[in-house]
C-alpha positions as CSV (number, residue, x, y, z in Angstrom):
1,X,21.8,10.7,0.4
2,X,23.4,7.4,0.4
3,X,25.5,6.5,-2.7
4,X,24.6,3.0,-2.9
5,X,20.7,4.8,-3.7
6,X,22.5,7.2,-6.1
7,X,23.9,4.2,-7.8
8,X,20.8,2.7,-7.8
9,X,18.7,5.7,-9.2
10,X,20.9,6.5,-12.0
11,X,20.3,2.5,-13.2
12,X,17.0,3.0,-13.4
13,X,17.4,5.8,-15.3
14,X,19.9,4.5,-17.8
15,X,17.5,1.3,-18.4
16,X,14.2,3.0,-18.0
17,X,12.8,0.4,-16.1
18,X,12.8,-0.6,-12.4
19,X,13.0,-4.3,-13.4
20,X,15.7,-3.9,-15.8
21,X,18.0,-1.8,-13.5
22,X,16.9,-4.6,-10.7
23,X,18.1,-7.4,-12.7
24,X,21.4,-5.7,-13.7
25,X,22.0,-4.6,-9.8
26,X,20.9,-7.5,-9.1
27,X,18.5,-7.2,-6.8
28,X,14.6,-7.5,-6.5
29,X,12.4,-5.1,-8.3
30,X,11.0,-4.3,-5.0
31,X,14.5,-3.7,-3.3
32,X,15.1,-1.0,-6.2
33,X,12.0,0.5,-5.9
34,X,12.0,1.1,-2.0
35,X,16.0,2.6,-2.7
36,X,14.4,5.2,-4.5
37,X,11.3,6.0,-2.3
38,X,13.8,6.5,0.3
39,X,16.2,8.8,-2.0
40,X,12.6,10.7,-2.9
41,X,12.0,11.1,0.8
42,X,15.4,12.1,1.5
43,X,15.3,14.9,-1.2
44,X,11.8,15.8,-0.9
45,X,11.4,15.8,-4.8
46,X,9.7,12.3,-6.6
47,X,12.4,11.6,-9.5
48,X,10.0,9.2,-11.5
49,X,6.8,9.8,-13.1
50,X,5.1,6.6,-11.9
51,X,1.8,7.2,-14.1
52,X,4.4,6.2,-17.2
53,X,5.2,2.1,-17.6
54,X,9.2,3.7,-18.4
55,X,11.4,4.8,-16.3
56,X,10.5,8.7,-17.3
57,X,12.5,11.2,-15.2
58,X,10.8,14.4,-13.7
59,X,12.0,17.3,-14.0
60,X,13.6,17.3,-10.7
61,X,15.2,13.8,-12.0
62,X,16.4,15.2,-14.6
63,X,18.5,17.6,-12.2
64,X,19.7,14.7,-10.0
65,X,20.5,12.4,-12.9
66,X,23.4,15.2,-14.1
67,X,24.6,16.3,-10.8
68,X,25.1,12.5,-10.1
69,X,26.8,12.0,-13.7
């Protein structure tokens, strides 16, 4: 798990949106959204439903999103 990811993850989490934390990291959309396909990978675990337009966590989001707090 790379911090820079973690840091990255709990953006989108805090703005809901990929292309909200993107521009406040700024960074590209798709930049933000391959940091957290690799932190999904890395965990095994997907951290964002992706059938919702937010940013909604999974359960196993929800998990990552306090341990990293």
């Amino acid at each position: 798990m790379d911090l820079s990811e973690l840091h990255v993850f709990l953006t989108v989490a805090a703005e809901r949106s990929f292309s909200r934390a993107a521009g406040k990291l700024h960074r590209t959309q798709p930049a933000v959204s391959q940091a957290i396909r690799r932190l999904e990978e890395d965990l095994g675990e997907r951290l964002f439903d992706r059938s919702s337009r937010d940013g909604v966590l999974t359960d196993g989001g929800r998990v990552l999103r306090e341990y990293a707090q």
